[in-house]
PABAGU-623034 format. One line per 2 residues: their letters; for each residue x negated, y negated, z negated of C-alpha. Coordinates in Angstrom, 1 decimal, always signed. Example, Ala and Ser with C-alpha at 12.3 -4.5 7.8 and 13.67 -1.06 7.14 Angstrom:
BEGIN
as) -12.3/+4.5/-7.8 ~ -13.7/+1.1/-7.1
This chain:
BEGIN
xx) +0.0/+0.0/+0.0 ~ -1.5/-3.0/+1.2
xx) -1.6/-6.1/-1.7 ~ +0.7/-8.6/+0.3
xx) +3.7/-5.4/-0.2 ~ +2.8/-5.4/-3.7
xx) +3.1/-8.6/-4.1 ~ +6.5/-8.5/-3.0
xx) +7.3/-5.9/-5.2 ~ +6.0/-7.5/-8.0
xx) +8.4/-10.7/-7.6 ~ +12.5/-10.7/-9.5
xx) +15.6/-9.7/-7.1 ~ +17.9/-12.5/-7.1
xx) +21.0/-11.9/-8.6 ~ +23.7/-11.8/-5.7
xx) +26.8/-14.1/-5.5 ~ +30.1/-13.8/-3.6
xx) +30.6/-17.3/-2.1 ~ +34.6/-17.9/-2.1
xx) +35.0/-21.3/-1.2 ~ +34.2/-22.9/+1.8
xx) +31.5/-25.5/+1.9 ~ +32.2/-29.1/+0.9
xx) +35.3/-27.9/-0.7 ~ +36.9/-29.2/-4.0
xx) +38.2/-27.7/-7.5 ~ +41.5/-28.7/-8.4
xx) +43.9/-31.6/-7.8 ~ +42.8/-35.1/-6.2
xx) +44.2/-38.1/-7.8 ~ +46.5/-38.6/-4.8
xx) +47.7/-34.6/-4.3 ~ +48.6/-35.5/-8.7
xx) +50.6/-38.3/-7.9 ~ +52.3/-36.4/-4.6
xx) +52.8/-33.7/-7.1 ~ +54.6/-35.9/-10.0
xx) +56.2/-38.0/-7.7 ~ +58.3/-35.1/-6.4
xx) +59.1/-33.8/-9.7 ~ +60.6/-36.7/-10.6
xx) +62.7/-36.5/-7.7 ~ +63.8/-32.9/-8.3
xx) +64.1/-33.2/-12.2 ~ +67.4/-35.3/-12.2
xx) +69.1/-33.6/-9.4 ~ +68.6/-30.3/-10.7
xx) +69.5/-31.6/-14.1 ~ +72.9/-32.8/-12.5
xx) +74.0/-29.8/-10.8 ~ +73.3/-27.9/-14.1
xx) +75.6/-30.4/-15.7 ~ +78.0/-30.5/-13.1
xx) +78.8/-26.9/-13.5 ~ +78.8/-26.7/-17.4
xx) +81.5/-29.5/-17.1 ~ +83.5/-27.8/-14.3
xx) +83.3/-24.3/-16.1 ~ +84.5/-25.3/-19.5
xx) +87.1/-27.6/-17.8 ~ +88.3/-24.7/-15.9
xx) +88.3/-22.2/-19.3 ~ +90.5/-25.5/-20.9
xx) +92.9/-25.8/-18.4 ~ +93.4/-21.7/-18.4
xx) +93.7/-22.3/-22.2 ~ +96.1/-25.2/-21.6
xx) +98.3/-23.0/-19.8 ~ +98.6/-20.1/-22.6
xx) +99.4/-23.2/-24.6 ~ +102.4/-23.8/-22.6
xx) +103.3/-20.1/-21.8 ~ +103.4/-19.6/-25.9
xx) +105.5/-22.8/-26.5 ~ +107.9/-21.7/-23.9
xx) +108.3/-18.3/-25.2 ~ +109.2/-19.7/-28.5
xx) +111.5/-22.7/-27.6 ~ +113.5/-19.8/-25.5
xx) +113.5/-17.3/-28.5 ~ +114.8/-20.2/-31.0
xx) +117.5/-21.5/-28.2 ~ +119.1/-17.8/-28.3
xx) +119.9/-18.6/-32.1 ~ +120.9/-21.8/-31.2
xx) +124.4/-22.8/-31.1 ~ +124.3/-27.1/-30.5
xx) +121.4/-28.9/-29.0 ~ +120.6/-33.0/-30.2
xx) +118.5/-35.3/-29.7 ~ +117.8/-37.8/-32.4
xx) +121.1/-37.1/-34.5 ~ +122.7/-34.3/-35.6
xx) +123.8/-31.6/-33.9 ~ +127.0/-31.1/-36.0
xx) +127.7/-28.0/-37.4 ~ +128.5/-24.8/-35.1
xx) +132.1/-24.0/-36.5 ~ +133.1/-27.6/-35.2
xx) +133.7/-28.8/-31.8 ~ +130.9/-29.8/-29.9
xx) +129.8/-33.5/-31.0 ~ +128.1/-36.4/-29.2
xx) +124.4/-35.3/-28.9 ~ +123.1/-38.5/-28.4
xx) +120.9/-39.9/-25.8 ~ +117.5/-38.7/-24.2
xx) +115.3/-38.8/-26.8 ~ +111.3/-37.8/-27.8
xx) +112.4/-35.3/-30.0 ~ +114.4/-31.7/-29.5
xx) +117.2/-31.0/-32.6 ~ +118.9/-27.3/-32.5
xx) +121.2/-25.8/-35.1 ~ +120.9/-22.3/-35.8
xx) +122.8/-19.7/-37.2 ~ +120.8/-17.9/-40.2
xx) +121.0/-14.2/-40.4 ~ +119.8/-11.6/-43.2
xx) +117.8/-8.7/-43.5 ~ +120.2/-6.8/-41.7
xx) +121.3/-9.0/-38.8 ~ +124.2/-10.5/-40.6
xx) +124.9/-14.1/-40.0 ~ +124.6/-15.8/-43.6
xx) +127.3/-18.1/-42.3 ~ +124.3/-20.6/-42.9
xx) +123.2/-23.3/-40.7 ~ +119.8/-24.9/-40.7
xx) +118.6/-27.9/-38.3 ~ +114.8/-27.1/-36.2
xx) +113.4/-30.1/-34.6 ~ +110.5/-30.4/-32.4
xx) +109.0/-34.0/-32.3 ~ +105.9/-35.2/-31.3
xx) +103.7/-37.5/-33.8 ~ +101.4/-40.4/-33.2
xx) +97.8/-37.9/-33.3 ~ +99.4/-36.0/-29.4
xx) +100.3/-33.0/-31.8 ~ +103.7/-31.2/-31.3
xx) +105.6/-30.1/-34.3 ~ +108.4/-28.4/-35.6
xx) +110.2/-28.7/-38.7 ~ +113.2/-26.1/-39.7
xx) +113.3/-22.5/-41.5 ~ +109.8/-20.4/-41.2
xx) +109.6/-17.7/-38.9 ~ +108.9/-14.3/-40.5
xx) +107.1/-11.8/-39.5 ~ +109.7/-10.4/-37.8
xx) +111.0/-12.4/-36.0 ~ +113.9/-14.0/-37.8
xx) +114.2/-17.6/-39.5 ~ +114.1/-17.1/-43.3
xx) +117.1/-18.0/-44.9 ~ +115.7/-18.9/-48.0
xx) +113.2/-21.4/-46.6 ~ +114.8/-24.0/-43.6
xx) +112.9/-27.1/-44.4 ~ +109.1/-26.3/-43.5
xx) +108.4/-29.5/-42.0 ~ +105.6/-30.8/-39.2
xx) +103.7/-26.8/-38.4 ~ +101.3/-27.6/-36.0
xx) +102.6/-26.0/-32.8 ~ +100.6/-28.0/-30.0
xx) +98.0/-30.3/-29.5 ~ +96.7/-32.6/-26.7
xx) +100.8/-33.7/-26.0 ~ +101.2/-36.8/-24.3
xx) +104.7/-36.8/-23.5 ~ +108.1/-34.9/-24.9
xx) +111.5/-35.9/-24.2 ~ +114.5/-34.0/-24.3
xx) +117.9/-34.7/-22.2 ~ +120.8/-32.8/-23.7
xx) +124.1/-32.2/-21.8 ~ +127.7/-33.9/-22.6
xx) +128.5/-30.4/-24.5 ~ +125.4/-30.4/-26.2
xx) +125.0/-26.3/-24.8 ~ +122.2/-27.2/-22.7
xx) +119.3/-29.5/-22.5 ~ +116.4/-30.5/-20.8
xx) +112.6/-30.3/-22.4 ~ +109.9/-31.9/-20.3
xx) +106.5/-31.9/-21.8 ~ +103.3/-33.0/-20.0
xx) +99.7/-32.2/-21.9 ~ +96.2/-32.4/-21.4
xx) +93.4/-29.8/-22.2 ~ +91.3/-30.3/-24.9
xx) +87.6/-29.9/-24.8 ~ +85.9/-29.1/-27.4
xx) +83.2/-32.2/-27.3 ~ +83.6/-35.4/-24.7
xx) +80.1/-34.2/-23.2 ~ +82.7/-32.0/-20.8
xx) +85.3/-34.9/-20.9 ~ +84.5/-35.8/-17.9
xx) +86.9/-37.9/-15.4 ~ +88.8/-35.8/-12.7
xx) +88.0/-32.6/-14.7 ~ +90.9/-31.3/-17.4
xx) +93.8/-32.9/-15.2 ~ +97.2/-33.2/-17.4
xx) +99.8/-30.9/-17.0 ~ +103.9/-31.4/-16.7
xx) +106.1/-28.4/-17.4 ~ +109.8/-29.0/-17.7
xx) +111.8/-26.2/-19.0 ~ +116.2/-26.0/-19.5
xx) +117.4/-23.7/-22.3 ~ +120.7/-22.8/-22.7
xx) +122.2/-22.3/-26.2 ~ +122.0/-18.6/-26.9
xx) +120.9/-17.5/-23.5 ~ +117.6/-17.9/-21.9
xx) +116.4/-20.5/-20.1 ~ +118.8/-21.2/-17.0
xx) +115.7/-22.9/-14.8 ~ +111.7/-23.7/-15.2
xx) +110.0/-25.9/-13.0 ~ +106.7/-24.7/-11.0
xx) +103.3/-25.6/-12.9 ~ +101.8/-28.7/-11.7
């Protein structure tokens, strides 16, 4: 071996690198390509922000409108079960009591007045009467005042003046027009849904709702008007 190979021998390997990036290029983010960058995010933020919103709002104002409905559905149900044990139908006097001849029932009025023939235990008329009213108060809530309802089903004799139970909320409206005879009357009732916080009240969402329903004295209702 000559002493120029051994000499070559002699010197360190360099250690070997894998060269990624191209030459003359630069780590990271320019000053500008920040900027771009932030400038876009600013942009998106907001909108993306607003959509989310938008369909929170639309969402729970869809769930409160359903709700709104039930609302309406339950109310109905009861004013038609109380009206079958109805025998007069006022407004904001009386009605008279059932064994006479059918009184005035006064004008159109904000509040519904039935008189209703008690029964006992075992279906018996009491030959009782007791007055239920449905008014609505200055808070949009609407209420009834008149004999409890028991479990099942019937008014409770012993108790006929449990005044303002809670029966709906979120009322706007309520007036009742009863007919010459006082057998028949008129109940329209517009509402609006309630959210649960005003971050969903939002304008054009939650729209109110009229529903206007005729009962008959013991019958069911003779008509109900399509939901609006």
């Amino acid at each position: 071996m000559n002493g120029a190979a051994f000499d070559a021998m002699k010197r360190p390997l360099r250690p070997f690198s894998l060269q990624l990036s191209r030459p003359g290029a630069q780590a990271g983010l320019t000053l500008m390509e920040l900027l771009v960058s932030l400038l876009i995010s600013g942009l998106l933020v907001p909108l993306i922000w607003t959509t989310i919103q938008g369909s929170i709002q639309f969402f729970e104002a869809t769930t409160w409108q359903a709700q709104l409905q039930r609302d309406f559905d339950r109310l109905t149900a009861l004013l038609e079960s109380e009206a079958q044990d109805a025998c007069l139908f006022g407004t904001n006097a009386g009605p008279g009591d059932c064994s006479e001849p059918p009184p005035d029932c006064s004008a159109a009025d904000n509040q519904l007045r039935m008189r209703v023939t008690l029964f006992d235990a075992n279906n018996v008329p009491t030959g009782e009467d007791a007055v239920i009213t449905y008014s609505r108060d200055d808070n949009n809530d609407l209420r009834r005042t008149g004999p409890t309802i028991l479990a099942d089903g019937r008014l409770d004799p012993a108790n006929t003046t449990a005044n303002d139970q809670l029966v709906m909320r979120g009322v706007k409206a309520f007036s009742v027009s009863p007919n010459d005879d006082c057998s028949t009357a008129t109940i329209q009732i517009k509402a609006s849904p309630l959210a649960p916080n005003t971050f969903t009240a939002t304008p054009g969402l939650g729209k109110p709702v009229t529903r206007t329903i005729a009962v008959r004295t013991g019958s069911r209702p003779l008509s109900r008007s399509p939901q609006q």
